[in-house]
C-alpha positions as CSV (number, residue, x, y, z in Angstrom):
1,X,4.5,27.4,-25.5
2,X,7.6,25.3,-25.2
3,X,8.7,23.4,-22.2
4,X,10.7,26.1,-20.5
5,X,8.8,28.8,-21.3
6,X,6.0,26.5,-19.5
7,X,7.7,26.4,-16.3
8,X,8.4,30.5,-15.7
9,X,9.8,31.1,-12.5
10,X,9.6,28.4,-10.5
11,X,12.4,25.7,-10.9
12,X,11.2,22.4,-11.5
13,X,12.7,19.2,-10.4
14,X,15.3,17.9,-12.6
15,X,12.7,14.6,-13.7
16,X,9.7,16.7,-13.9
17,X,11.7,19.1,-16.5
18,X,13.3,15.8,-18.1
19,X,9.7,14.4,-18.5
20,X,7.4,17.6,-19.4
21,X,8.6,18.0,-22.9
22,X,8.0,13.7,-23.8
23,X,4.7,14.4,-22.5
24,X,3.7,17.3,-24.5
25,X,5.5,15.3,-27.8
26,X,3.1,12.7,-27.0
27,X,-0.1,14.9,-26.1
28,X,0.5,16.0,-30.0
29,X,0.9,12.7,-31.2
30,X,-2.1,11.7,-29.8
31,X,-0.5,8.7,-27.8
32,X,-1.9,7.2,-24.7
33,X,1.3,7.1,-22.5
34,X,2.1,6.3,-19.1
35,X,4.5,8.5,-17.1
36,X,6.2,6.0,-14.0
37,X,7.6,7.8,-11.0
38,X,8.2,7.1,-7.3
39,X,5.7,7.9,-4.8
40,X,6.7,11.3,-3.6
41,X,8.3,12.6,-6.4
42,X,6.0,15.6,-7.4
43,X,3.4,13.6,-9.9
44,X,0.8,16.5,-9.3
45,X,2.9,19.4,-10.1
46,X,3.8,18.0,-13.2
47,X,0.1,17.2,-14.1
48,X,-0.4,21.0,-13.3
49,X,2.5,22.0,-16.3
50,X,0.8,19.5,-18.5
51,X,-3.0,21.4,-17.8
52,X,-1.4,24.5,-18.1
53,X,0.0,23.7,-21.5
54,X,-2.8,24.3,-23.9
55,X,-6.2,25.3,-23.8
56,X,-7.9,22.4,-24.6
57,X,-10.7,20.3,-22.7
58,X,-9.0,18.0,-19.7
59,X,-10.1,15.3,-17.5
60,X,-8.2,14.6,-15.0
61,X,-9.0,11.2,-13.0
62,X,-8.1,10.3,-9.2
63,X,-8.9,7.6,-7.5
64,X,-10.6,8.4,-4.9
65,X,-12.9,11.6,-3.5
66,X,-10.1,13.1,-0.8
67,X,-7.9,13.5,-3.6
68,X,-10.1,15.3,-5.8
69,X,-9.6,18.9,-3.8
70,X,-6.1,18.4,-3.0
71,X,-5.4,17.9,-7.0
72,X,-7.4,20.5,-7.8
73,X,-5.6,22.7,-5.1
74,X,-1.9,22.1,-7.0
75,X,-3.2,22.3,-10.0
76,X,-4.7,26.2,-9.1
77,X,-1.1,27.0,-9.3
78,X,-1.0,27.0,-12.7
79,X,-4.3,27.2,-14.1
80,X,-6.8,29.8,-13.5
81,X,-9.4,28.7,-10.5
82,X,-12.5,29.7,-12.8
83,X,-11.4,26.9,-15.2
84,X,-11.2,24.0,-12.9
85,X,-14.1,21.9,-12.3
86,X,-14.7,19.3,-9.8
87,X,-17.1,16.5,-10.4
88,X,-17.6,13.9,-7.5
89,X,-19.5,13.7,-4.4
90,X,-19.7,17.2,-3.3
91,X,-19.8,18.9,-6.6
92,X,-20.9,18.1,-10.4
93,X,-18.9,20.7,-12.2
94,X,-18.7,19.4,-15.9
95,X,-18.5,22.6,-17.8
96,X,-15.1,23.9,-16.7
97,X,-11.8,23.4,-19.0
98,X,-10.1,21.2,-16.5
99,X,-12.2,18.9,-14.7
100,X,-11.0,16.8,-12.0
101,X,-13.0,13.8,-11.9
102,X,-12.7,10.6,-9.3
103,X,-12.6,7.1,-10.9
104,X,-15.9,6.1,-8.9
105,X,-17.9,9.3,-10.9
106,X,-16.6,9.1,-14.3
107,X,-18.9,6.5,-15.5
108,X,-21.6,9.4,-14.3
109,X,-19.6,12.2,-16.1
110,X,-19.5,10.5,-19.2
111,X,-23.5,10.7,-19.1
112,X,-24.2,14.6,-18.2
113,X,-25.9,16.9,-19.9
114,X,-23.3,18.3,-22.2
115,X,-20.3,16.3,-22.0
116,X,-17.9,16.2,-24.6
117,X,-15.2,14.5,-25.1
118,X,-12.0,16.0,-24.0
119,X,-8.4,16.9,-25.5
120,X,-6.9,15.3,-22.9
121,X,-7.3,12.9,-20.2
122,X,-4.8,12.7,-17.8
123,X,-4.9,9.8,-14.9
124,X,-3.4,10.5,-11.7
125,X,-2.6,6.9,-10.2
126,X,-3.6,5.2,-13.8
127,X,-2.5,1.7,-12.4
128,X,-6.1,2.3,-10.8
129,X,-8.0,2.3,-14.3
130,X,-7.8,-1.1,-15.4
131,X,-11.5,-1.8,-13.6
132,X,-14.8,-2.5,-15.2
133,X,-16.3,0.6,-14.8
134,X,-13.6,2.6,-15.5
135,X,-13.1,0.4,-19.1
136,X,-16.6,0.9,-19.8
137,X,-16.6,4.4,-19.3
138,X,-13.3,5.3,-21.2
139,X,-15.5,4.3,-24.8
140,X,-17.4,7.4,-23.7
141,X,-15.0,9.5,-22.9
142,X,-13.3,9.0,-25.9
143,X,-10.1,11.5,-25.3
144,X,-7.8,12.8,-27.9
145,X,-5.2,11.9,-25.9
146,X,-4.0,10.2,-22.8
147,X,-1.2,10.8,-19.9
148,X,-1.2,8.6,-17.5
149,X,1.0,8.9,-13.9
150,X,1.8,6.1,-11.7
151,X,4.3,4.7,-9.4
152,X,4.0,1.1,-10.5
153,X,5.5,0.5,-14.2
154,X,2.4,-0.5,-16.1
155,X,2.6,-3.3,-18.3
156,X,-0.2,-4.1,-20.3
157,X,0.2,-7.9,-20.6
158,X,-0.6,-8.1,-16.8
159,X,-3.8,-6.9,-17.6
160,X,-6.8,-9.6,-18.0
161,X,-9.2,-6.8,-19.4
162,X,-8.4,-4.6,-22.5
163,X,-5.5,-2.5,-21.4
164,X,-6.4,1.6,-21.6
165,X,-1.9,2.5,-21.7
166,X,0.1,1.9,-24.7
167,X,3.6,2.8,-23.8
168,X,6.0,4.3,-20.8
169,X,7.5,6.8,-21.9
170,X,9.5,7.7,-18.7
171,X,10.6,6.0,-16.0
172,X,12.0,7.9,-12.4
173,X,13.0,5.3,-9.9
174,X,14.2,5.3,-6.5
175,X,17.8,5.3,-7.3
176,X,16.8,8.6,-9.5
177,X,15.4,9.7,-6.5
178,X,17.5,9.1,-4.0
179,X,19.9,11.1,-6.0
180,X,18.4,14.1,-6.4
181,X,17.2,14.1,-2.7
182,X,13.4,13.5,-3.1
183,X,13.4,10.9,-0.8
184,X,15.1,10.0,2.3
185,X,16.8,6.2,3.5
186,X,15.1,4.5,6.3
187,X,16.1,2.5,9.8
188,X,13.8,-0.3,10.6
189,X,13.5,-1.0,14.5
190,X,12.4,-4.7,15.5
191,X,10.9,-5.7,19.2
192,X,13.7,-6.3,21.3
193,X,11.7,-6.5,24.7
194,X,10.7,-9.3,26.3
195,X,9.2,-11.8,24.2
196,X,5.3,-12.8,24.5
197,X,4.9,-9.2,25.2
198,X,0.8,-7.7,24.0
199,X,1.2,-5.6,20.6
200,X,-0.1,-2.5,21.9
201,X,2.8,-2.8,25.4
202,X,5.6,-3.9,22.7
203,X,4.6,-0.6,20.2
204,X,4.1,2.0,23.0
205,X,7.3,1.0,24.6
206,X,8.9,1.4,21.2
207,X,7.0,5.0,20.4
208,X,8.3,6.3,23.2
209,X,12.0,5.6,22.1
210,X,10.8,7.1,19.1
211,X,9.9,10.7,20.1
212,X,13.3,11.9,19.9
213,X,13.2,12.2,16.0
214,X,10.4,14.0,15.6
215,X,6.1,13.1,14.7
216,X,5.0,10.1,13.7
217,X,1.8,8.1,13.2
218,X,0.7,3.8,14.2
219,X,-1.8,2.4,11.9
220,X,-4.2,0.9,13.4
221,X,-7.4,-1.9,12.1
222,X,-10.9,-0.2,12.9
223,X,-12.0,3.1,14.0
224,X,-12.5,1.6,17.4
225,X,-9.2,0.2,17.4
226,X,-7.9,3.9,16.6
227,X,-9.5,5.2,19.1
228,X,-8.9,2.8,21.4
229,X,-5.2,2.6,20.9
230,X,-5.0,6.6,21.0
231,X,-6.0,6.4,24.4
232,X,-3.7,4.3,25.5
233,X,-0.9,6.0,24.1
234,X,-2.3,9.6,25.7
235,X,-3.0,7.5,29.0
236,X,0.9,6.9,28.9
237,X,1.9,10.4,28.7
238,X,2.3,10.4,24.6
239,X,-0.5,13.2,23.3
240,X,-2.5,11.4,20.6
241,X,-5.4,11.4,18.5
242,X,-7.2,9.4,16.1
243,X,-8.0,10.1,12.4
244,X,-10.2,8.0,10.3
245,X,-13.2,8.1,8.2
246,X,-15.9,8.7,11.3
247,X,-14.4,12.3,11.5
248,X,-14.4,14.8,8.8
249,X,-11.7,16.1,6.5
250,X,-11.6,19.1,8.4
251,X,-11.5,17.8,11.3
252,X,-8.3,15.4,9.9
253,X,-6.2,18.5,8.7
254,X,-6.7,20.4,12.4
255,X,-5.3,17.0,13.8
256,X,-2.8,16.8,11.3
257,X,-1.5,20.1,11.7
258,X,-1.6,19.7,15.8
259,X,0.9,16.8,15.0
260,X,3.2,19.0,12.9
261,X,2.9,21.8,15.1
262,X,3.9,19.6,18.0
263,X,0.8,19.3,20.6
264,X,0.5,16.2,19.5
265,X,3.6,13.2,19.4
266,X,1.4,10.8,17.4
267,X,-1.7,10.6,15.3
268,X,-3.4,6.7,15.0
269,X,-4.8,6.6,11.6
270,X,-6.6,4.0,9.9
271,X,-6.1,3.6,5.8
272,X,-5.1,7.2,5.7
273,X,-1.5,6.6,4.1
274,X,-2.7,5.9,0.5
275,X,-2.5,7.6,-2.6
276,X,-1.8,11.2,-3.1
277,X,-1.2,11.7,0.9
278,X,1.4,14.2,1.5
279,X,2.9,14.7,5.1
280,X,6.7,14.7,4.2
281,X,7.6,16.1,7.6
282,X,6.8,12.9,9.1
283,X,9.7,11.7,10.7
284,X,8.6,8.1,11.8
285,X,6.0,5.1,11.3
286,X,4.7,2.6,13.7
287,X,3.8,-0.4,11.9
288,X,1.0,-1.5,14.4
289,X,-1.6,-2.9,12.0
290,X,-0.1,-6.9,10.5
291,X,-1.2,-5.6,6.9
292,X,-1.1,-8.7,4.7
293,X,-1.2,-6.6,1.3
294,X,2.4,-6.0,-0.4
295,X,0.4,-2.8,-2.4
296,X,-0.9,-1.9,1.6
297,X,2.6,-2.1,2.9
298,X,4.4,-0.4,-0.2
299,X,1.4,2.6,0.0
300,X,2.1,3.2,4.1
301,X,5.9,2.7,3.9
302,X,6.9,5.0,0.6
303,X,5.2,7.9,2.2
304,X,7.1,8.2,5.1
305,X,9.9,8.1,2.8
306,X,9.4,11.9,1.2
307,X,12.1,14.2,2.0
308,X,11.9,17.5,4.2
309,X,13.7,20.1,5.6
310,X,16.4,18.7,8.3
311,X,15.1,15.2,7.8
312,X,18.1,12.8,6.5
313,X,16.3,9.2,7.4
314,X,12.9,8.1,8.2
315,X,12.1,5.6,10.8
316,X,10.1,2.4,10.8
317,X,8.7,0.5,13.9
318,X,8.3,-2.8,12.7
319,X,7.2,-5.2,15.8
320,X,5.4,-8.0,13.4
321,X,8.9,-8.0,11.3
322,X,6.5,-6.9,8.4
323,X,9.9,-6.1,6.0
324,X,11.0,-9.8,6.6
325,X,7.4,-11.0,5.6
326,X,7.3,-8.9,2.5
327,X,11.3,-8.9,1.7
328,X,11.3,-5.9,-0.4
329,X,13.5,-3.6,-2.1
330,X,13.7,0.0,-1.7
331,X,12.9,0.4,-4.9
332,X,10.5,-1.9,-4.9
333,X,8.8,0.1,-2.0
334,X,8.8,3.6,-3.5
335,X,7.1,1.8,-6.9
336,X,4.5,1.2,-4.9
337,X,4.8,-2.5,-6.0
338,X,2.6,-3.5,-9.3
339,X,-1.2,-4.8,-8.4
340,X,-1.0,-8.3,-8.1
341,X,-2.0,-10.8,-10.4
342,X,-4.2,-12.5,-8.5
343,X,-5.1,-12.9,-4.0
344,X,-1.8,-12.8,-2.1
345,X,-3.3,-16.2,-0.4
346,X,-3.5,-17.7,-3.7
347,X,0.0,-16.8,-5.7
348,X,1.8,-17.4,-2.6
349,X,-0.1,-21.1,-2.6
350,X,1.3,-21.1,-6.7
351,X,4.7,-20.4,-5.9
352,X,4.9,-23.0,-3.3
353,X,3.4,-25.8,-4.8
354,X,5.2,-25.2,-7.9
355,X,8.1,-27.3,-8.7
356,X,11.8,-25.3,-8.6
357,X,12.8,-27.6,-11.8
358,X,16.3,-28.2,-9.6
359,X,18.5,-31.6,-9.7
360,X,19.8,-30.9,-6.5
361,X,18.2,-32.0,-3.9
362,X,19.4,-30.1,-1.5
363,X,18.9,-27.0,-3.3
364,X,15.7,-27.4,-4.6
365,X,14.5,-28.4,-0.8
366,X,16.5,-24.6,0.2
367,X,13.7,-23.1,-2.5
368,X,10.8,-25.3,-1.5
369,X,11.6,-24.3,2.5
370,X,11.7,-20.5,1.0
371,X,8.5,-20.9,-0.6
372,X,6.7,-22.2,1.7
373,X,7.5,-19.7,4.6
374,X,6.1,-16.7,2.3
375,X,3.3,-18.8,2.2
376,X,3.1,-20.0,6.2
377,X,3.9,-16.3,7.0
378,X,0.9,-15.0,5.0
379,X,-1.5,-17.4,6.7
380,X,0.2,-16.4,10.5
381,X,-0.2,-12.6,9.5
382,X,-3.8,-13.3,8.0
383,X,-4.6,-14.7,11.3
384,X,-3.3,-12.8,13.6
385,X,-5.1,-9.3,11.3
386,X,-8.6,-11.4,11.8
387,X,-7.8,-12.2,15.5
388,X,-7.8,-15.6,15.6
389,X,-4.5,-15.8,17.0
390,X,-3.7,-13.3,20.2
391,X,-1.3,-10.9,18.8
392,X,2.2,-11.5,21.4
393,X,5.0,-9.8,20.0
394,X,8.5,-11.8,19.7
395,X,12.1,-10.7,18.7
396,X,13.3,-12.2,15.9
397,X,16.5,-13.3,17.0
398,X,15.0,-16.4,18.0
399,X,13.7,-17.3,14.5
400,X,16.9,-18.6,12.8
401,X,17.6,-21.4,15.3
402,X,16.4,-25.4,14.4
403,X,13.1,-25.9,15.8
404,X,13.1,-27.7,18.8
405,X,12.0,-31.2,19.2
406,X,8.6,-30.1,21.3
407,X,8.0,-28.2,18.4
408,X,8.5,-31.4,16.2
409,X,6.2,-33.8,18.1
410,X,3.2,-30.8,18.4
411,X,3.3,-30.5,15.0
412,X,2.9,-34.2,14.2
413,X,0.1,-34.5,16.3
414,X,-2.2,-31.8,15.3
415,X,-1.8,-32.0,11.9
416,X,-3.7,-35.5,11.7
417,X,-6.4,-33.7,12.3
418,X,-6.1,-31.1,9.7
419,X,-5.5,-34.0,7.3
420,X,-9.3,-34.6,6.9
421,X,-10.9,-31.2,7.6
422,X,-13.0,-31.3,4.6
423,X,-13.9,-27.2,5.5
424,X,-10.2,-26.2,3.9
425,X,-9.7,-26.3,0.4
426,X,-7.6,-29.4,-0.5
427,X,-4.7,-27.4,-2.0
428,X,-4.1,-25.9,0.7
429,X,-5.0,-29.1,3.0
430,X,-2.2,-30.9,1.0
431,X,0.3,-27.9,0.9
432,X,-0.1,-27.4,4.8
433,X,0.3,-31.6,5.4
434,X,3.6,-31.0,3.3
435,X,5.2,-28.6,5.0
436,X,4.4,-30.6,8.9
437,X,6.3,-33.4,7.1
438,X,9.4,-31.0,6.6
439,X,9.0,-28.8,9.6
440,X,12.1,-30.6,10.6
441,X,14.1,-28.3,7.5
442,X,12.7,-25.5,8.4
443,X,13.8,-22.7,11.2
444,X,12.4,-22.0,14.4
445,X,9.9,-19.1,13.6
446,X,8.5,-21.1,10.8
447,X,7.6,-23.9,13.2
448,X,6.0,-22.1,15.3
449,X,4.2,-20.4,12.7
450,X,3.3,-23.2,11.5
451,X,2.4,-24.7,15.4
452,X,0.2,-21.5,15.9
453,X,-1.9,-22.5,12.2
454,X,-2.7,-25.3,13.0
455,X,-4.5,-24.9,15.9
456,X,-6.0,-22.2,14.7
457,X,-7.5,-24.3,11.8
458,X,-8.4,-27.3,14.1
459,X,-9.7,-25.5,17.1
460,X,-13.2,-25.1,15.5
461,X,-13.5,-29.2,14.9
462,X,-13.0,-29.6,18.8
463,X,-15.3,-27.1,20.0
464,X,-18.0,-27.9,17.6
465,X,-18.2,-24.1,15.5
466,X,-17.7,-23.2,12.0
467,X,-14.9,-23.3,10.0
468,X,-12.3,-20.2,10.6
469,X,-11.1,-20.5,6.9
470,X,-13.8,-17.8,5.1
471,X,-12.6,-15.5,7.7
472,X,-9.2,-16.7,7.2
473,X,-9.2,-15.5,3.3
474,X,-11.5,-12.5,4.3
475,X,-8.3,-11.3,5.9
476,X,-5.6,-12.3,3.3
477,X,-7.3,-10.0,0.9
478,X,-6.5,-6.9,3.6
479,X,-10.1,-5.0,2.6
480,X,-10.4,-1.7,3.7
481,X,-11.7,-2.0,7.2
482,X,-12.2,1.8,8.2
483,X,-15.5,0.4,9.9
């Protein structure tokens, strides 16, 4: 069956067409080849042509269990509901043509009575194969041949374990994207109230100025805090609800559709905008929740993003200034940003340590300052996410300005202290004594960043309790925290 032949009456986008036939060229030569494309772009119904395309033995991966039955859902489309099996928590169907597998199972697929290995595996989200497990259970599975889909280019080099992708062998970026209207541009909103004000006053003063465009969702820590923080917004006149891993999925898609359907204004959600989520009539996103993750922020953001009938922008409350922390790209954004090498914590502590190999002085101070406010803003966010610093929302028009010479002279005096705290790790003891010493080049906001870390840090040595700096790195790693 050739590629358009494949595709019978329903019109594909002009990528997924573009990319069908490369994939089916590779399928026969037996490659292992990565497709890249932008989150929202219509990954599944591609993987749906490509399982409809022969009648050969598939294994299609996921990530994680939720996406397992919405996968197999899109793929139904195409291929006949009697040959699709699901293997995972809530079913062990190994026998069908097309089985759709999560990542956490197939070590347990591999081993079940009658496996064999398939045609084809395909790998939904294939930046998320490069574990252990996964590794270990590929020598099993032993596939013909591979597909894999992601948003994040793969590049095999990144890899410290042996890499499972060979090539890309197509690429649909943002700019693609925005061009053929898959995904919309977005307005960022900042805090413009009165500074000092609580996090959950500053974000339900700006959700309410928000309403206009349409529904939208706040991210949110904890289940409590979900709960918690839906109540407030309902106790304020704004309907809400909470969704999160406490309730079931059916109870997530009534809530969901209550929110599209309009009875609701806002749902608060905890680590529910991840992969393979698919509300493109959201119109807005409140950025509650200081995520310290780039791959976090890139997941929540980019899905938002997804186009819709009558929806020409999409609308980001950002109270924490989260795009200034990251500084990202569109595109960057909708690639979902490659996994990172190694803790945030610890490459931003690489990049400012290291030497900008610049004559200049003043220059190469301009890039030290820069370096070291990604890595003072990563420590402030990490804070503030574990609660050791009260979250008081500021504008940010404030930040720019020279620090002022109270600032200066607090600085000074606390960070004698730090300077022998044996409890942090002396890279970072060194790094943070560096930057007091230029706190006079830096802005404002970085000072009092800075100000706000280092009491933090000393507080425990004058009150006599344990160090804050496990729970300080417990946060910079942004866990899942649907507890």
């Amino acid at each position: 069956m050739n590629a358009d032949q494949l595709w019978g009456t329903r019109t594909p986008r002009r990528w997924q067409a573009e990319a069908l036939p490369l994939v089916l060229d590779a399928i026969r030569a037996k490659d292992r080849a990565v497709v890249s494309a932008i989150m929202g772009s219509g990954k599944s119904v591609l993987i749906a042509k490509v399982c409809a395309s022969g009648a050969g033995r598939v294994v299609v991966t996921v990530p994680t269990v939720a996406l397992v039955d919405q996968l197999a859902g899109t793929i139904s489309e195409q291929v006949p509901a009697g040959d699709i099996g699901r293997y995972y928590t809530y079913a062990k169907e190994a026998d069908r043509r097309v089985t759709i597998c999560c990542l956490p199972s197939l070590s347990q697929l591999v081993v079940s009575d009658g496996f064999t290995p398939p045609a084809l595996w395909i790998a939904d989200e294939a930046h998320r194969t490069e574990g252990p497990t996964t590794i270990a259970a590929h020598a099993t599975l032993a596939p013909g041949a591979a597909i894999g889909f992601t948003a994040t280019p793969f590049l095999a080099e990144e890899t410290r374990e042996l890499s499972l992708w060979a090539r890309e062998i197509y690429a649909y970026t943002a700019s693609m994207a925005m061009r053929d209207g898959v995904v919309v541009p977005f307005e960022v909103r900042q805090w413009e109230g009165m500074d000092g004000a609580g996090i959950d006053e500053a974000c339900t003063t700006m959700i309410r100025q928000a309403l206009s465009v349409g529904p939208g969702l706040v991210n949110a820590r904890t289940t409590d805090d979900a709960d918690a923080y839906a109540g407030i917004l309902s106790r304020h006149g704004i309907p809400a609800q909470s969704v999160h891993s406490k309730i079931t999925r059916a109870a997530v898609t009534e809530t969901m559709d209550r929110l599209r359907a309009g009875e609701l204004q806002c749902v608060v959600h905890v680590n529910m905008l991840t992969e393979g989520v698919d509300y493109p009539w959201l119109r807005w996103l409140c950025l509650r929740r200081p995520v310290q993750s780039r791959v976090r922020f890139c997941q929540e953001v980019g899905r938002v993003l997804r186009a819709s009938d009558g929806k020409d922008r999409a609308l980001l409350l950002d109270p924490h200034d989260l795009l200034g922390r990251f500084s990202l790209s569109y595109e960057a954004i909708l690639a979902g940003m490659a996994k990172e090498k190694m803790e945030p914590l610890e490459q931003e502590l690489c990049e400012a340590m290291g030497d900008p190999r610049e004559a200049d002085p003043v220059v190469w101070l301009a890039r030290k300052v820069k370096a070291w406010r990604k890595y003072l803003r990563a420590l402030h966010f990490a804070a503030l996410g574990a609660g050791l610093i009260e979250v008081r929302v500021k504008s940010t028009a404030w930040r720019p300005a020279p620090p002022s010479e109270k600032q200066l002279a607090t600085i000074k005096k606390v960070v004698w202290g730090l300077a022998s705290d044996g409890n942090i790790p002396p890279p970072h003891r060194k790094l943070l004594c560096e930057i007091a010493r230029h706190a006079a080049d830096m802005n404002k906001g970085d000072a009092s960043d800075l100000q706000n870390l280092l009491f933090t840090l000393n507080r425990p040595r004058w009150n006599n309790t344990p160090s804050v700096w496990p729970m300080l790195l417990d946060a910079c790693k942004d866990g899942d925290t649907d507890a």
